[in-house]
VOTI-642720 format. One line per field, with one value per residue: residue number from 1; residue in one letter; chain; y, x, z of N, C-alpha, C in turn. Coordinates in steps of 0.001 Angstrom, whole numbers, plus 500000, padded with zeros to 6 digits. Example, Ala and Ser with C-alpha at 12.3 -4.5 7.8 and 13.67 -1.06 7.14 Angstrom:
2
i: c(1 2)
aa: c(A S)
ch: c(A A)
n_v: c(494310 497750)
n_u: c(513190 512850)
n_w: c(507800 507080)
ca_v: c(495500 498940)
ca_u: c(512300 513670)
ca_w: c(507800 507140)
c_v: c(496700 500030)
c_u: c(513200 512900)
c_w: c(507800 507870)
//
This chain:
86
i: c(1 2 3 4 5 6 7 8 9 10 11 12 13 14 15 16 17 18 19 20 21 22 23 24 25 26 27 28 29 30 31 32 33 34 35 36 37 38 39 40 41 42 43 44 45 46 47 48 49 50 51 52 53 54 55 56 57 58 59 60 61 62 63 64 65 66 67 68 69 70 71 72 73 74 75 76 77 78 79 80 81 82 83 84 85 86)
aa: c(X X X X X X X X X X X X X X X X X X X X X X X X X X X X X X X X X X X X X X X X X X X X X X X X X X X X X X X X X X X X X X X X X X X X X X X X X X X X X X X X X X X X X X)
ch: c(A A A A A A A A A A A A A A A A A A A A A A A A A A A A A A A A A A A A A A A A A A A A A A A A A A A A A A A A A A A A A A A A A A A A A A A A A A A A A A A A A A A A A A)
n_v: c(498829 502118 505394 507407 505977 504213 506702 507440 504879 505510 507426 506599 505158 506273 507558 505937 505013 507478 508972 507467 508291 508420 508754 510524 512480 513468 513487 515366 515847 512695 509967 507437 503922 504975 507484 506879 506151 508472 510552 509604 509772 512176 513645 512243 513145 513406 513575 511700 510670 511358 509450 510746 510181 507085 504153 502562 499859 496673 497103 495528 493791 494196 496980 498154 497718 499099 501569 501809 501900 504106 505950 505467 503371 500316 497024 494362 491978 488308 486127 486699 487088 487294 488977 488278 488882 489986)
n_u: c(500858 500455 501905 499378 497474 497408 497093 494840 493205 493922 492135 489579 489059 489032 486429 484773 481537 479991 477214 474579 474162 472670 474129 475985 478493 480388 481617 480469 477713 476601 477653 477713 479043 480362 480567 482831 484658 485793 485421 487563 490080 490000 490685 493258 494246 494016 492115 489639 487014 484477 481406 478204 474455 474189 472671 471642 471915 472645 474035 476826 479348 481135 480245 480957 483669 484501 483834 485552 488060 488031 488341 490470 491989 494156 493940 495358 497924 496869 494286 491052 487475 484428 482764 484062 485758 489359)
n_w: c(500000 498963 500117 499948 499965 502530 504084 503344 504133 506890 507111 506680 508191 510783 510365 511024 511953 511246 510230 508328 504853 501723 499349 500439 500391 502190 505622 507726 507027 506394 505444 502342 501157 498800 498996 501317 500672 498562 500338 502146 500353 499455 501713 502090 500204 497445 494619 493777 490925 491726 491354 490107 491339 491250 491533 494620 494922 492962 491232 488318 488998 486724 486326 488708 488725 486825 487144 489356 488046 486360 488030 489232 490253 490163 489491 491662 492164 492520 493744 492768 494595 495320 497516 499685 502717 503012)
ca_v: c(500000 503710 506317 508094 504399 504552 507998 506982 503991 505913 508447 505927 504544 507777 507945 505041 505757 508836 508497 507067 508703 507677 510008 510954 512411 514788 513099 516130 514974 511714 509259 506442 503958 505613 508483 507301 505803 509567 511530 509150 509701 513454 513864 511843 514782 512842 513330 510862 510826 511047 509082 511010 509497 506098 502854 501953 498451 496311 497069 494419 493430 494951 498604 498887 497714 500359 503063 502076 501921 505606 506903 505875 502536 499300 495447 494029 490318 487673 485508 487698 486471 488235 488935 487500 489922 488890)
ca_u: c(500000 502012 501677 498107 497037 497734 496664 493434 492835 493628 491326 488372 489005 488641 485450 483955 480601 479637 476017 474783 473241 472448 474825 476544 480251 480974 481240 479305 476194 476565 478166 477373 479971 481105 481261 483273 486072 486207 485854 489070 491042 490004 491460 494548 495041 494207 490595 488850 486049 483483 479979 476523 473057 474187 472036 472487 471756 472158 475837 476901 480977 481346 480081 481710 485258 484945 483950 487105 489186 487861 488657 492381 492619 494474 493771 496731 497641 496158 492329 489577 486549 483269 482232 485373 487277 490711)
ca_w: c(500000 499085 501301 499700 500704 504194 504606 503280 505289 507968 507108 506433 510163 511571 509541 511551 513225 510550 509822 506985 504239 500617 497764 500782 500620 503088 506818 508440 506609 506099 504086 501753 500737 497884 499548 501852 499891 497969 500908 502792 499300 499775 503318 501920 499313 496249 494533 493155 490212 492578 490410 490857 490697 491335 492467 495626 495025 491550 490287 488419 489338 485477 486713 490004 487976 486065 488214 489809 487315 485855 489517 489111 490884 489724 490005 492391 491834 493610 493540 493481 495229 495647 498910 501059 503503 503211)
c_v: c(501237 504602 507260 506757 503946 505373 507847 506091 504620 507054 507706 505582 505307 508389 506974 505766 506803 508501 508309 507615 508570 508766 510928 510970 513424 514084 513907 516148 514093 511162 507762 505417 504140 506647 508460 507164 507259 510521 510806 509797 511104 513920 513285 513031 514050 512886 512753 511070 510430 510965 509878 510326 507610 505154 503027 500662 498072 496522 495491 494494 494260 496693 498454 498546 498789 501272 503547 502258 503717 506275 506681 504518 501199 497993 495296 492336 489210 486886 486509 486862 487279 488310 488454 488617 489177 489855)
c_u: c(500906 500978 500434 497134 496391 497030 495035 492544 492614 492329 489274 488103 488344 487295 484249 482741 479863 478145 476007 473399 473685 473264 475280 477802 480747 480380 480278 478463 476106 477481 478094 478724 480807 481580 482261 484581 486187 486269 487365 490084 491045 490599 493026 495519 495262 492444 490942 487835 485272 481685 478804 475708 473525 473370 472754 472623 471664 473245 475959 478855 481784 481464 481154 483414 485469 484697 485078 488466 489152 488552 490265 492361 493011 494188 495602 496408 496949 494410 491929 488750 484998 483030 483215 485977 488557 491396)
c_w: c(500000 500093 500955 500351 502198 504996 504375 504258 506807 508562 507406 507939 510772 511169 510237 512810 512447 510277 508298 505947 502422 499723 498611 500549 501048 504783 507792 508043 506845 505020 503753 501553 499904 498041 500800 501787 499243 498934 502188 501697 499564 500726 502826 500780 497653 495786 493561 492040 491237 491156 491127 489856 490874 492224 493646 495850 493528 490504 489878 488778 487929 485808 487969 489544 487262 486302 489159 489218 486821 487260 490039 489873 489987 489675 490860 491858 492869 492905 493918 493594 495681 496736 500229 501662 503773 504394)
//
């Protein structure tokens, strides 16, 4: 993980507990989880393509790859697995 990585994570932590609100991305409202991966990356000093109008339910593994990929992130090596916390 490089050091925008880190700073993120750490940021997301510190994010634990925020209420939750739907096409949220700003922790003093609320935030969704999209908003809360763009507002950690934001605090780390790196913005993100933040998506509006998005489902909140009904992505298929196709869309949310490529919402991540548009927003700057990579595949790492390794099994992917749907749903597993590694």
């Amino acid at each position: 993980m490089d050091d925008v990585g880190r700073r993120a994570f750490a940021a997301a932590r510190a994010m634990v507990g925020v209420r939750f609100r739907p096409q949220g991305s700003d922790a003093r409202t609320g935030l969704d989880c999209v908003g809360l991966v763009w507002a950690a990356y934001a605090a780390a000093g790196r913005r993100l393509v933040r998506p509006r109008d998005y489902p909140l339910r009904g992505w298929a593994r196709a869309q949310v790859e490529a919402g991540l990929t548009a927003a700057g992130f990579m595949p790492v090596g390794g099994a992917v697995r749907d749903g597993v916390w590694r």
